[in-house]
DRENTORNU-310879 format. One line per 8 residues: number of its first residue (from 0); their letters; for each residue x, y, z of N, C-alpha, C, O. Coordinates in steps of 0.02 Angstrom, whole numbers, padded with zeros to 5 digits. Atoms other than C-alpha are relative to their C-alpha. Last residue first. Layout:
REM DRENTORNU-310879
NUM = a = X,Y,Z,X,Y,Z,X,Y,Z,X,Y,Z; ...
//
This chain:
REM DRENTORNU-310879
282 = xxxxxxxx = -00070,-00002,-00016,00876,02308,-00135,00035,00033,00020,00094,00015,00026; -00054,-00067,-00041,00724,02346,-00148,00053,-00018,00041,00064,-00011,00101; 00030,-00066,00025,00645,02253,-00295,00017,00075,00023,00023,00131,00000; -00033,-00014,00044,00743,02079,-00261,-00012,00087,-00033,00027,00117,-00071; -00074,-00019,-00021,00671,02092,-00090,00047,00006,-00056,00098,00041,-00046; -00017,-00060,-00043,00493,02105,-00147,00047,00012,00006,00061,00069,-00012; -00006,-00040,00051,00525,01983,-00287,-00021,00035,00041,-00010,00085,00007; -00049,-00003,00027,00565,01863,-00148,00002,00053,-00049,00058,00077,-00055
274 = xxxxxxxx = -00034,-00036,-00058,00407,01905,-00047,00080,-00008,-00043,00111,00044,-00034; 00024,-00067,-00017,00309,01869,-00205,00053,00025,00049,00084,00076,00033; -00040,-00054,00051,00398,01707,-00247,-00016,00092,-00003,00018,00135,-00030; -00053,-00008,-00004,00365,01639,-00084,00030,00053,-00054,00067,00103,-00050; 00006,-00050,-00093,00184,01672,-00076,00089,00024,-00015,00110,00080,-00025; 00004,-00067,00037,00166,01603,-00260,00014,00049,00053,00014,00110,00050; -00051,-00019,00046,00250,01436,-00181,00000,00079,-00033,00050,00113,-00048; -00048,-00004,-00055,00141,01417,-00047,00044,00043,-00060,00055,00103,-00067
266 = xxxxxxxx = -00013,-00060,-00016,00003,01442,-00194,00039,00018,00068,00025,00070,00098; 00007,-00037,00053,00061,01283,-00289,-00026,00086,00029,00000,00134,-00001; -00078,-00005,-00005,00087,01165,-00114,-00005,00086,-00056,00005,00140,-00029; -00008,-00020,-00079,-00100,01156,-00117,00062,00028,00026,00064,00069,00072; 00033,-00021,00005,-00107,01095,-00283,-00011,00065,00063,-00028,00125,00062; -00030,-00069,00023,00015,00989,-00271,-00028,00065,-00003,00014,00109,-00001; -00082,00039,-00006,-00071,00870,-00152,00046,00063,-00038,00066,00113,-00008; -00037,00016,-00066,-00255,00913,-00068,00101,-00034,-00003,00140,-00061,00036
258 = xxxxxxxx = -00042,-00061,-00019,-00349,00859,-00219,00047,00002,00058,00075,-00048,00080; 00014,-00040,00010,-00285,00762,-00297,-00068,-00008,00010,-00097,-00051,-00022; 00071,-00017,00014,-00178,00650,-00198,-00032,00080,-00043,-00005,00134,-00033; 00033,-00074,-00007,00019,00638,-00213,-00069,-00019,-00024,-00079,-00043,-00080; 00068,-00047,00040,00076,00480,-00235,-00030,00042,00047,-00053,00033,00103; 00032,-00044,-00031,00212,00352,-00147,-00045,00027,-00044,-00063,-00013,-00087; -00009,-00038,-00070,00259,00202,-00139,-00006,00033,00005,-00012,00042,00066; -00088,-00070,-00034,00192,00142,-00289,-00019,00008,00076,-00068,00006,00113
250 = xxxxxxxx = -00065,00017,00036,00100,-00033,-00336,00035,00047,00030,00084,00039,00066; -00038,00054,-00030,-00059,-00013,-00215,00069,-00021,-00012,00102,-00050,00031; -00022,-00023,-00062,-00084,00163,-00240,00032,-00066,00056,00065,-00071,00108; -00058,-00006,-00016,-00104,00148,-00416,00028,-00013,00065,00087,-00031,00068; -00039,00073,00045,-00282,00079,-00476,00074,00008,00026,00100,-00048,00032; 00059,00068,-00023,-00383,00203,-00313,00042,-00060,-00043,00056,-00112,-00013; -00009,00024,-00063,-00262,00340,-00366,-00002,-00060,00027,00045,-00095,00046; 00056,00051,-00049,-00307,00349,-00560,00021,-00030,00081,00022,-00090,00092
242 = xxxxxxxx = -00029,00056,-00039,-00174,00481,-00592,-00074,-00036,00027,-00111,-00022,00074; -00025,00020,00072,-00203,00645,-00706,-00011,-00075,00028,-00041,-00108,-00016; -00048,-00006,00002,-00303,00722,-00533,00011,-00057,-00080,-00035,-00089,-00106; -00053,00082,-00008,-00512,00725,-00496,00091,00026,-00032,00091,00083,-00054; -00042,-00036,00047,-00622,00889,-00453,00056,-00071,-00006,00085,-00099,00041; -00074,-00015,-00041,-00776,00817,-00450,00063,-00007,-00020,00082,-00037,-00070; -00003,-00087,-00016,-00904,00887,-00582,00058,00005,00054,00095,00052,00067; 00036,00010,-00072,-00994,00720,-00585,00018,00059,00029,-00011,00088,00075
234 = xxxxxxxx = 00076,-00023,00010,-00937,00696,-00751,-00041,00013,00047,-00101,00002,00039; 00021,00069,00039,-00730,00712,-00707,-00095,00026,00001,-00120,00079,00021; 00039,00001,-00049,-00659,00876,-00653,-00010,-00041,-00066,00004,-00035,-00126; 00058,00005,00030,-00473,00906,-00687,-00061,-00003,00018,-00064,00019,00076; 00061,-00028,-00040,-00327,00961,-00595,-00044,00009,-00039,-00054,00066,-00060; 00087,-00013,00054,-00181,00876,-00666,-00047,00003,00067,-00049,-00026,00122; -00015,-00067,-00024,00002,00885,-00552,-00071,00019,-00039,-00092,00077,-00042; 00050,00009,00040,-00001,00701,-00508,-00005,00081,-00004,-00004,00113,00048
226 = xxxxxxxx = 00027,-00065,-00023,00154,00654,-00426,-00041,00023,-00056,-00020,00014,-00113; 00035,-00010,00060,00212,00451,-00439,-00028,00076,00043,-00042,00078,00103; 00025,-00049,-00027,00349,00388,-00339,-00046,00013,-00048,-00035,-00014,-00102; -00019,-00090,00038,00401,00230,-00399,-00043,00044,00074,-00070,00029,00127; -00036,-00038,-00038,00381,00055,-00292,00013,00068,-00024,00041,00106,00016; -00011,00010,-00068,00343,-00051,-00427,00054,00045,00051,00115,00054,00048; -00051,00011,-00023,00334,00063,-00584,-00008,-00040,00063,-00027,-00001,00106; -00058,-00033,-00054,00189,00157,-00651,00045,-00075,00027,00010,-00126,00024
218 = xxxxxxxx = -00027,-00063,00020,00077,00145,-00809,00060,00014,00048,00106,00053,00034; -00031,00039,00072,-00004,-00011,-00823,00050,00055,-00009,00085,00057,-00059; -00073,00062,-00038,-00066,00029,-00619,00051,-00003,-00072,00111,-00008,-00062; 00008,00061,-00012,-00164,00179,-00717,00046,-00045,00016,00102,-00046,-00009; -00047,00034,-00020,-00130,00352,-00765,-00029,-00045,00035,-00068,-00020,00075; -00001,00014,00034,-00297,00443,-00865,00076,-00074,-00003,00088,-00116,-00046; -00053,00086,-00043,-00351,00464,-00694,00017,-00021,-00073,-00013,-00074,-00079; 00001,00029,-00067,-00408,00621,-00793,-00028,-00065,00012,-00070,-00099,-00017
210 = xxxxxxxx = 00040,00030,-00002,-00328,00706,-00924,-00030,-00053,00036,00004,-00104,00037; 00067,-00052,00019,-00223,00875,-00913,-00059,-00070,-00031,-00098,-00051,-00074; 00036,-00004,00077,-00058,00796,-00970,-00067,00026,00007,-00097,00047,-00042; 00034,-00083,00025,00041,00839,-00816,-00028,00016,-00054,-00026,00071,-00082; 00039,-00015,00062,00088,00666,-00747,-00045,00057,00010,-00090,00070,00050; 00019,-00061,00002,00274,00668,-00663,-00087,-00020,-00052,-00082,-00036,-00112; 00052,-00018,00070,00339,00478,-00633,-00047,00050,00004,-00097,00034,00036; 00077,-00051,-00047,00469,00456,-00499,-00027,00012,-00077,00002,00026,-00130
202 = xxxxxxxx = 00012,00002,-00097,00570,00293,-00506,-00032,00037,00001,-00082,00028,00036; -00026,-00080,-00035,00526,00294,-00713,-00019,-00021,00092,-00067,-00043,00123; -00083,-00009,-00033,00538,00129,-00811,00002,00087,00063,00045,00123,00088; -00015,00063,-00042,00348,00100,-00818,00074,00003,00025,00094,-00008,00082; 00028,-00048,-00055,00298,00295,-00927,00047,-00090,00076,00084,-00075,00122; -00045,-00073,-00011,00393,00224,-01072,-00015,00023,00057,00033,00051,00083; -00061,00015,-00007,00294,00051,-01066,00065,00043,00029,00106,00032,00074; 00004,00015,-00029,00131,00164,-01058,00061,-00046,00055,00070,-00043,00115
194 = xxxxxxxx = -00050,-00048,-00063,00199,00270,-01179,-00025,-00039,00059,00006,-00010,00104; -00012,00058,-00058,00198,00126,-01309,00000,00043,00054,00046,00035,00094; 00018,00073,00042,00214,00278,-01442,00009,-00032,00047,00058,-00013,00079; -00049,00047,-00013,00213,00458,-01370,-00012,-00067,-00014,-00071,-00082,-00005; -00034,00030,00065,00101,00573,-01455,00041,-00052,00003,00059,-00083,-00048; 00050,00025,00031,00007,00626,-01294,00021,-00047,-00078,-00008,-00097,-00100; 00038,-00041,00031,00177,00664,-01237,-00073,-00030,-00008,-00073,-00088,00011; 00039,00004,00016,00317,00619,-01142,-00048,00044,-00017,-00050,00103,00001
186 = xxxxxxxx = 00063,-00039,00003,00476,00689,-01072,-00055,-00037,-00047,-00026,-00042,-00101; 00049,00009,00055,00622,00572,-01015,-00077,00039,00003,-00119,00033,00049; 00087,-00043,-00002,00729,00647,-00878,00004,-00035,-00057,00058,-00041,-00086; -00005,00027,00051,00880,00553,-00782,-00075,-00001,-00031,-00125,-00031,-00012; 00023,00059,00035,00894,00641,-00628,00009,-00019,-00074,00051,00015,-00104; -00041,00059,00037,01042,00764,-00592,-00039,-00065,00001,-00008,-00118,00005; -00001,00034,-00050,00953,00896,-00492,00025,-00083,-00003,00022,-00131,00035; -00035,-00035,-00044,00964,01004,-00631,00017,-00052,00081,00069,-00048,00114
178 = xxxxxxxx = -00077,00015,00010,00891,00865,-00724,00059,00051,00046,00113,00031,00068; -00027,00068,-00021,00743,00880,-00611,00065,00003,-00033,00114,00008,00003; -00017,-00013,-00062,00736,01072,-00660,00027,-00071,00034,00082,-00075,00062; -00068,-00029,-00031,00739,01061,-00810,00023,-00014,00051,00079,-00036,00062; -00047,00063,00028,00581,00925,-00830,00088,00026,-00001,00136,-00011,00005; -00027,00048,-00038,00504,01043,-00722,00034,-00054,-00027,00064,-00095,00007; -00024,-00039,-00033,00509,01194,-00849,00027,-00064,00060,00086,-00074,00075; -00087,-00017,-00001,00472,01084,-00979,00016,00034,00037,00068,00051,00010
170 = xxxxxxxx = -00046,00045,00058,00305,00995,-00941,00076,00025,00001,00121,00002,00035; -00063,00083,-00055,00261,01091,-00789,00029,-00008,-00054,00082,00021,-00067; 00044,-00014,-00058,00162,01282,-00873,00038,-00044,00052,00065,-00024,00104; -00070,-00064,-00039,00291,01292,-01024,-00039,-00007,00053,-00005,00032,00086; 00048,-00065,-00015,00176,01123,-01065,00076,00035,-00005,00133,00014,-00012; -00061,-00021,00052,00258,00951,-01130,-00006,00081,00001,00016,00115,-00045; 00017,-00067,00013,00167,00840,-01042,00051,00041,-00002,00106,00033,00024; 00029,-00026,00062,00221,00676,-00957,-00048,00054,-00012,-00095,00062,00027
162 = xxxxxxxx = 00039,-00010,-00002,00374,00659,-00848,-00059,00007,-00067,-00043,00025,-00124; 00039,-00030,00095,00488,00540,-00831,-00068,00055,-00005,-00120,00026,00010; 00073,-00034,-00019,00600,00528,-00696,-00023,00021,-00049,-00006,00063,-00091; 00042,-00007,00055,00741,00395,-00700,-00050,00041,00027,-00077,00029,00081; 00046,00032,00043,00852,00414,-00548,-00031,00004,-00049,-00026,00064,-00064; -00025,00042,00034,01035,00479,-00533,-00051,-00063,-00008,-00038,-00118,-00033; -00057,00003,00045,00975,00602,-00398,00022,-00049,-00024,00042,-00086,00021; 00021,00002,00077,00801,00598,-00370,00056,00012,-00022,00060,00030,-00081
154 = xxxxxxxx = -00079,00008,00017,00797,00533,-00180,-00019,-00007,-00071,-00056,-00050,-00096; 00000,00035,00046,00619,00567,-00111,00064,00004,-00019,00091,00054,00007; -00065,00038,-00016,00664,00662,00069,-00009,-00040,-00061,00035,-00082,-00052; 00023,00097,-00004,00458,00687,00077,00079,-00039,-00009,00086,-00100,-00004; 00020,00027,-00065,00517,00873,00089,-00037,-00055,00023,-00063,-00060,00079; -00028,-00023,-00043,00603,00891,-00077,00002,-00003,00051,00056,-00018,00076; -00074,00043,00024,00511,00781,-00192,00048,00020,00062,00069,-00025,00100; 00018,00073,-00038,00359,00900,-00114,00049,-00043,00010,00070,-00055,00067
146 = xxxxxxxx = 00001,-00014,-00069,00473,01054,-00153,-00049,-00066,00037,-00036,-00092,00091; -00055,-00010,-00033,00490,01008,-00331,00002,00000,00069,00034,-00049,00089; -00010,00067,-00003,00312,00971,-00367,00080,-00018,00010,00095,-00076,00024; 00032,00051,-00063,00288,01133,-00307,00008,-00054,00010,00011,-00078,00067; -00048,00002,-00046,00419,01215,-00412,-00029,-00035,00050,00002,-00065,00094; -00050,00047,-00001,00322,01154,-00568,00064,00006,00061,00114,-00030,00063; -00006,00060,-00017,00169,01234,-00494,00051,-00057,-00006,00054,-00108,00028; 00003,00045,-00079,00247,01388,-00460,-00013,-00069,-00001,00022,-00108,00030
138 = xxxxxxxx = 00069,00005,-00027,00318,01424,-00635,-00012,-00017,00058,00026,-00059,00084; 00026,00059,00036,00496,01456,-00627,-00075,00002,00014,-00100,00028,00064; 00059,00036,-00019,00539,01603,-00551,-00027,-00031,-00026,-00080,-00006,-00048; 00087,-00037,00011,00715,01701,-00592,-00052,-00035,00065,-00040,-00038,00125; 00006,-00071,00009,00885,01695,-00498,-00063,00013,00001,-00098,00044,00042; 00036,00007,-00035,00900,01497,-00480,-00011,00075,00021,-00022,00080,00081; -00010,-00040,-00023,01005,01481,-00640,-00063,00017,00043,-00114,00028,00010; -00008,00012,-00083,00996,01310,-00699,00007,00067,00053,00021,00054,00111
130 = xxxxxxxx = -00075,-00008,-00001,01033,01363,-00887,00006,-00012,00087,00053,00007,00122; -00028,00041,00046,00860,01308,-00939,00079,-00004,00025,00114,-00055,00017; 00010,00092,-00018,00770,01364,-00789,00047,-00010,-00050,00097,-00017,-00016; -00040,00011,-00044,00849,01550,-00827,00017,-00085,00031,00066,-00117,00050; -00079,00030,00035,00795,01528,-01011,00026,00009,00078,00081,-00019,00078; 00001,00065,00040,00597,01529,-00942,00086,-00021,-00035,00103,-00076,-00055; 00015,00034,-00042,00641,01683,-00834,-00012,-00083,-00011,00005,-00128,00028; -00070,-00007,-00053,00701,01774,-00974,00007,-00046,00054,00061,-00075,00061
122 = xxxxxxxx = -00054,00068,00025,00554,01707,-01081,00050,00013,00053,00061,-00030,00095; -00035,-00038,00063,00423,01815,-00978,00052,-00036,-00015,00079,-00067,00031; 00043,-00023,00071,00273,01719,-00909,00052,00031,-00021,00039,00041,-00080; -00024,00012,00061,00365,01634,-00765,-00009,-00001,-00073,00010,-00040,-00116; 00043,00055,00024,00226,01637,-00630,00041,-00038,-00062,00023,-00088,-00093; -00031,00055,-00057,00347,01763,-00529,-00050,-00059,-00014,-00064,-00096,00034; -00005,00056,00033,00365,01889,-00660,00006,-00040,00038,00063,-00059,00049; 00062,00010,-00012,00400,02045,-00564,-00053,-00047,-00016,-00108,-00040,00010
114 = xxxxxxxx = -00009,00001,-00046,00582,02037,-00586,-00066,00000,00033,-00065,-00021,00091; -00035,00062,-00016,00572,01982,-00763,-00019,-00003,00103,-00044,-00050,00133; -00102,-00005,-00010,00496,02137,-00808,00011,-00049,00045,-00012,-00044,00102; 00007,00002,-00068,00290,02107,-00879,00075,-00015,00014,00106,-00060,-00016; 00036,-00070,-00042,00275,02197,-01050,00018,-00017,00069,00033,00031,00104; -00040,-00044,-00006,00392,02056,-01121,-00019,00058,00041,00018,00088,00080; -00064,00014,-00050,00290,01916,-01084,00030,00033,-00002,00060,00028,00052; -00023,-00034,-00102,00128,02009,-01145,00050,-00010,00043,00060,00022,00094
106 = xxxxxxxx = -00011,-00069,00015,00119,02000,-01342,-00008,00021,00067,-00008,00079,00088; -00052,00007,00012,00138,01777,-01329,00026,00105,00000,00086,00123,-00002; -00057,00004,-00053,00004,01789,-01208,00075,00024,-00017,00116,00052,00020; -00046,00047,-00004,-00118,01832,-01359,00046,-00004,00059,00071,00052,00065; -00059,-00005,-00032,-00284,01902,-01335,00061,-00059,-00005,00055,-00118,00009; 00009,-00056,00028,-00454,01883,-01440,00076,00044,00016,00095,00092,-00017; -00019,00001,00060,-00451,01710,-01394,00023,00090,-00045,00054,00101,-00098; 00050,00025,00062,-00474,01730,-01216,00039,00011,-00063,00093,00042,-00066
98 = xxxxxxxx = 00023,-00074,00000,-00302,01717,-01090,-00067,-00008,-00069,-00062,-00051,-00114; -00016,-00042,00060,-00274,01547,-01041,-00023,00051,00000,-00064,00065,00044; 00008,00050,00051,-00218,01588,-00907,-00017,-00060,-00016,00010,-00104,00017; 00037,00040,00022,-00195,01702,-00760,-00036,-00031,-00069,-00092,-00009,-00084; 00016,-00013,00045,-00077,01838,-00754,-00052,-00057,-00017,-00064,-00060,-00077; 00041,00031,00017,-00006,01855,-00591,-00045,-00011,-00050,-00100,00002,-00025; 00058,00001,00064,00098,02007,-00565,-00005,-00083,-00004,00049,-00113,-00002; -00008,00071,00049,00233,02008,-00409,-00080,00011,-00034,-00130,00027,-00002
90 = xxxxxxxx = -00063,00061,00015,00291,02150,-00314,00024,-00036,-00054,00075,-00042,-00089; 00017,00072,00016,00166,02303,-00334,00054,-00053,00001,00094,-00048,-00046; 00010,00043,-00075,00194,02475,-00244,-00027,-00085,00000,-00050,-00119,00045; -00078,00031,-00026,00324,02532,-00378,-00041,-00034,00063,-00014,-00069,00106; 00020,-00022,-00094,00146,02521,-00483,00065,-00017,00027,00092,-00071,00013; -00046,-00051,-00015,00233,02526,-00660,-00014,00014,00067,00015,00054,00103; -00068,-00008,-00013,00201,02355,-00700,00031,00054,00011,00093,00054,00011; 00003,00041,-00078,00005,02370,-00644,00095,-00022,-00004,00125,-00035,00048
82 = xxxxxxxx = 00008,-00019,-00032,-00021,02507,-00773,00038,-00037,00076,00062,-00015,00128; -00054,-00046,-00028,00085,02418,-00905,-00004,00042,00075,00045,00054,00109; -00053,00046,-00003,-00039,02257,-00893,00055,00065,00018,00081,00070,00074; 00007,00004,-00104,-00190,02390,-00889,00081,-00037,00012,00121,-00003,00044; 00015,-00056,-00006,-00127,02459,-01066,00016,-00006,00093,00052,00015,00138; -00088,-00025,-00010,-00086,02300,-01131,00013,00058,00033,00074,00069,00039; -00013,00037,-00045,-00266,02254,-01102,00055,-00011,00004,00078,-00051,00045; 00011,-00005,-00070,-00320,02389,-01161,00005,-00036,00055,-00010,-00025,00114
74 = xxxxxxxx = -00042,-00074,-00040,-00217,02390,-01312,-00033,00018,00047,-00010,00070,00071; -00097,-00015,-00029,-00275,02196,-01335,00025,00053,00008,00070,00048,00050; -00066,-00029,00042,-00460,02234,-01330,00067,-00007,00025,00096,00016,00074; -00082,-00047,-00007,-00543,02174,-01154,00010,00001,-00090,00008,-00058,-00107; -00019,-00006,00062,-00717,02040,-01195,00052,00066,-00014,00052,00092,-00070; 00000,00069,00071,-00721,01941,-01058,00043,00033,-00061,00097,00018,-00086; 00069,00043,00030,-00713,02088,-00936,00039,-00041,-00047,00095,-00038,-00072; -00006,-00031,00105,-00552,02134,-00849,-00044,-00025,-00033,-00035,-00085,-00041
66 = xxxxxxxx = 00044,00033,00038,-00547,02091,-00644,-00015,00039,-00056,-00032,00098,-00053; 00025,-00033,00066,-00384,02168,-00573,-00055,-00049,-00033,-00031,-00097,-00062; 00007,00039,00065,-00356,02075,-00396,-00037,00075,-00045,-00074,00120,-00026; 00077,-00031,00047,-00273,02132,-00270,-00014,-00010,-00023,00031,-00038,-00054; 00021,00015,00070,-00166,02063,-00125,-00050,00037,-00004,-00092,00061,00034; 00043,-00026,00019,-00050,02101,00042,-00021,-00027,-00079,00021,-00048,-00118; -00011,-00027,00063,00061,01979,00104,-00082,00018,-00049,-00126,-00018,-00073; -00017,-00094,-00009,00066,01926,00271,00007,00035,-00044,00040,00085,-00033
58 = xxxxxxxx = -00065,00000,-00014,00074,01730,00249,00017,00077,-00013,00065,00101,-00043; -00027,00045,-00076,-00093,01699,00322,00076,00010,-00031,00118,-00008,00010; 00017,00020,-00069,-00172,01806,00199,00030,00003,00045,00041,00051,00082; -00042,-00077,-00017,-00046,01804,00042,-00050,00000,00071,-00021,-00028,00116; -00043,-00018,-00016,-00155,01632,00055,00060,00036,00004,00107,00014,00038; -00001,00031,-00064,-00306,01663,00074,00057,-00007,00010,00079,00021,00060; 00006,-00057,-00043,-00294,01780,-00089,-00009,-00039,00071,-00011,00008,00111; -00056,-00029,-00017,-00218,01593,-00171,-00013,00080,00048,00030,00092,00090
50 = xxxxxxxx = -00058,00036,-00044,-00354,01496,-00140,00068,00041,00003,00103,00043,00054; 00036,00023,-00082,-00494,01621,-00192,00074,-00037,00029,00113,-00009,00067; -00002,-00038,-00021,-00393,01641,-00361,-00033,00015,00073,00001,00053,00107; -00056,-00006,00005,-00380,01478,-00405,-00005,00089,00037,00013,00089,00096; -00029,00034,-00031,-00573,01466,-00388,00083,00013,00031,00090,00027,00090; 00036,-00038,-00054,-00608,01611,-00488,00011,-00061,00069,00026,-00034,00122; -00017,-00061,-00014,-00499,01545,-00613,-00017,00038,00053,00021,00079,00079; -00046,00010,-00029,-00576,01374,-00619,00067,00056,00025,00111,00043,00067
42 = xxxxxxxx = -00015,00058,-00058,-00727,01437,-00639,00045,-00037,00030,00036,-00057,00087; 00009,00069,00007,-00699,01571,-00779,00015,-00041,00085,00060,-00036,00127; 00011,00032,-00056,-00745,01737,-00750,-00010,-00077,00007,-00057,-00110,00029; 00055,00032,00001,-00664,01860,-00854,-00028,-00057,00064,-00002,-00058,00120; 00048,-00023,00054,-00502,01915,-00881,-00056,-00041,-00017,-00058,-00082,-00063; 00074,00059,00039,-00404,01886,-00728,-00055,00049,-00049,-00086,00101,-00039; 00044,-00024,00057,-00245,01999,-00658,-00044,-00054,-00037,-00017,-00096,-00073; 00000,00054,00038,-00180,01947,-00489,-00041,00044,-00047,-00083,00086,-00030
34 = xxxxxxxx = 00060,-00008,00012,-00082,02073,-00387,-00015,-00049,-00054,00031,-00072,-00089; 00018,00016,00073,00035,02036,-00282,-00058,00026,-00029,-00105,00046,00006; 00069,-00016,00018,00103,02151,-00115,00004,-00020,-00072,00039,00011,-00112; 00001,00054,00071,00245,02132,00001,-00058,00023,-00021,-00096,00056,00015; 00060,00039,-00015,00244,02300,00103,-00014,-00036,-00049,-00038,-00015,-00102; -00004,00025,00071,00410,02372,00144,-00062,-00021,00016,-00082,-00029,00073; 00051,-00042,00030,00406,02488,00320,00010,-00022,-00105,00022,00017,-00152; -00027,-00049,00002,00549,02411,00385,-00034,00040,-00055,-00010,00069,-00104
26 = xxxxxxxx = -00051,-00049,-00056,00464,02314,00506,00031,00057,-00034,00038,00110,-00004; 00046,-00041,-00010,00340,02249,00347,00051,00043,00074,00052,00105,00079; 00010,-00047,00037,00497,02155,00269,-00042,00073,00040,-00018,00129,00043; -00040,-00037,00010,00517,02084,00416,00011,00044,-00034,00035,00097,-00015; 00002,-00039,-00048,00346,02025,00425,00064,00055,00013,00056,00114,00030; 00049,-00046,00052,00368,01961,00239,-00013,00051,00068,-00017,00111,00057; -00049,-00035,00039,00525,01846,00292,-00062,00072,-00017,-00043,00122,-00048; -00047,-00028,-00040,00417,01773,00447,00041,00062,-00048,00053,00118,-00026
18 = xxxxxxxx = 00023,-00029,-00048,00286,01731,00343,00021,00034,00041,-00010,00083,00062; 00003,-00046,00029,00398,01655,00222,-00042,00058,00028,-00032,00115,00007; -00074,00003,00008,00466,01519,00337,-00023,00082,-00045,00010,00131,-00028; -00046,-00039,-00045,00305,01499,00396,00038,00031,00016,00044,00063,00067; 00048,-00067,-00029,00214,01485,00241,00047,00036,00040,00078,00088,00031; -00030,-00052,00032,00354,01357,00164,-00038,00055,00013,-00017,00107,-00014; -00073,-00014,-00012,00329,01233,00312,00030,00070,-00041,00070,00111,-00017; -00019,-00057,-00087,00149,01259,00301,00067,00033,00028,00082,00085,00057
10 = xxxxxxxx = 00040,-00065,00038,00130,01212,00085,00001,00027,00094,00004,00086,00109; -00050,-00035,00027,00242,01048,00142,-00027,00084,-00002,00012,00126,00019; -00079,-00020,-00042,00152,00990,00274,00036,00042,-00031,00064,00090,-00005; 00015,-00055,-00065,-00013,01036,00150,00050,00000,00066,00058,00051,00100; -00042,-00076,00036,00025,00939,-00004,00018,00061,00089,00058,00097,00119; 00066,-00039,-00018,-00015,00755,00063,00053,00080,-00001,00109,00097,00017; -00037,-00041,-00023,00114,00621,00012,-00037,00061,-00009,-00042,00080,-00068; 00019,-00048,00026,-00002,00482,00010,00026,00069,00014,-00001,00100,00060
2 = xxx = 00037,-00042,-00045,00087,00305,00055,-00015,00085,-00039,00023,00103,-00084; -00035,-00044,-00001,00067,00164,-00053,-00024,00044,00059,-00077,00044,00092; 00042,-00060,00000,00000,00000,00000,00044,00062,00000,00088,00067,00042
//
C-alpha cells in the first residue's frame, strides 16, 4: 500500500518560513504586495484565485485583484498590464491563463519585467530554468512538485524521472529542473508511442497531461513515486487528478492525492515568490 504524500506539510513549512520573511519586510516599512490579473470569470480561475488571496493572507502579504471583462481589446489590455508594472507598490503580477481568444500571451511576456514575473510568463525567466540559474521564477506549480520531492526526502538524484506533458506551465520547466538535480529525464507526450511502457521505467513519474485518472497501475513502476500535477473535473463535476489513485496506490510508494497534493503546495510557492521579488525590488 502506497503512502499519500499530502500537499499541506509541505505548503505550512514554506508559509512559515515566508511569513516570517514578509513580517520583516513589513518592520521596515516594505509592504509585500501581488496582484492577480483575470479576464473574465472562468470557474476554475475564480477558484484559483480564492485559494491563493487566502493565502498572501496567512502569509502577510498584501493582495489585489484586477478583474477585466471577457471581452478586453488587446491595447487595453496591454494598457492595464503596463499600469500594474509601473505600480512601484506592486511586487509580483499574476496573469492568469489561458487568456481569451481575442488576446495573445505571446504579446505580454515582455510587457511584464522579469523581476516581477513570478509565474514565469516572460522568456528570461523561462531561459533562466534552462541554464539552472535559480535567480528568476519558474512556474509555481512546477516548483511545487519540486518542493514535495524535496520534503518527503524522495531521492532523485541519478534516478529515472519521466514526466508527461510538454507544457511551459510543468512539462518543460520541471523537466529542467529535475535534471538540474541530476535525474535522468524522459519527457512524454500525448504522441508518445507505447507510452505506457515508457511511462513504467521511471522511479518518480510526473503526470501533467491535463486528463483524468488517465494514469493507471499499467503505467507506473513497482515502488516509484508518482506526482499528479492535473486538476481536472470528471462527469460528476468532481475535481479529480491525471493519476487513477484508487488503480495505483497499491503498486507505488508514494503519490500525491488530488486534491489536497500539489495543488496546495502551488500557492505556498506564489507566496514565496512574491516576498522574494519584494526583496529583489528593494535592494
Amino acid at each position: 500500500m502506497g503512502i499519500l504524500l499530502k500537499g499541506k506539510p509541505v505548503a505550512d513549512s514554506i508559509v512559515a518560513r515566508v511569513k516570517d520573511e514578509a513580517e520583516e519586510l513589513r518592520r521596515n516599512n516594505i509592504i509585500p504586495k501581488l496582484k492577480i490579473i483575470r479576464v473574465g470569470e472562468r470557474e476554475d480561475d475564480l477558484a484559483y484565485e480564492r485559494a491563493a488571496v487566502k493565502r498572501m493572507k496567512s502569509a502577510n502579504i498584501d493582495c489585489e485583484v484586477l478583474a477585466l471583462p471577457l471581452n478586453i481589446d488587446k491595447e487595453t489590455f496591454e494598457d492595464e498590464i503596463k499600469n500594474v508594472v509601473n505600480d512601484n507598490s506592486v511586487h509580483g503580477i499574476l496573469v492568469f491563463r489561458p487568456l481569451p481568444k481575442q488576446l495573445n500571451e505571446k504579446d505580454i511576456r515582455f510587457i511584464i519585467n522579469p523581476e516581477k514575473d513570478i509565474d514565469c510568463l516572460n522568456p528570461i525567466n523561462a531561459a533562466k530554468i534552462l541554464e539552472g540559474d535559480e535567480s528568476g521564477f519558474p512556474p509555481c506549480t512546477a516548483r511545487a512538485a519540486m518542493e514535495i520531492l524535496k520534503y518527503y526526502n524522495i531521492d532523485i538524484s541519478g534516478k529515472e524521472a519521466t514526466v508527461i506533458g510538454r507544457s511551459m506551465v510543468v512539462g518543460k520547466p520541471l523537466s529542467m529542473m529535475l535534471l538540474k538535480e541530476n535525474s535522468t529525464v524522459t519527457i512524454c507526450h500525448s504522441k508518445t508511442e507505447n507510452l505506457p511502457q515508457v511511462a513504467k521505467r521511471a522511479d518518480i513519474l510526473i503526470a501533467a497531461i491535463g486528463k483524468s485518472k488517465m494514469i493507471t497501475k499499467d503505467y507506473i513502476k513497482e515502488n516509484s513515486t508518482v506526482i499528479d500535477v492535473g486538476i481536472n473535473a470528471d462527469d460528476e463535476g468532481n475535481i479529480t487528478g491525471d493519476v487513477n489513485t484508487e488503480d495505483c496506490i497499491e503498486k507505488a510508494a508514494f503519490i500525491t492525492p488530488v486534491p489536497a497534493g500539489v495543488g496546495s503546495v502551488t500557492t505556498a510557492v506564489l507566496a514565496d515568490h512574491v516576498v522574494k521579488a519584494c526583496r529583489l525590488l528593494n535592494k
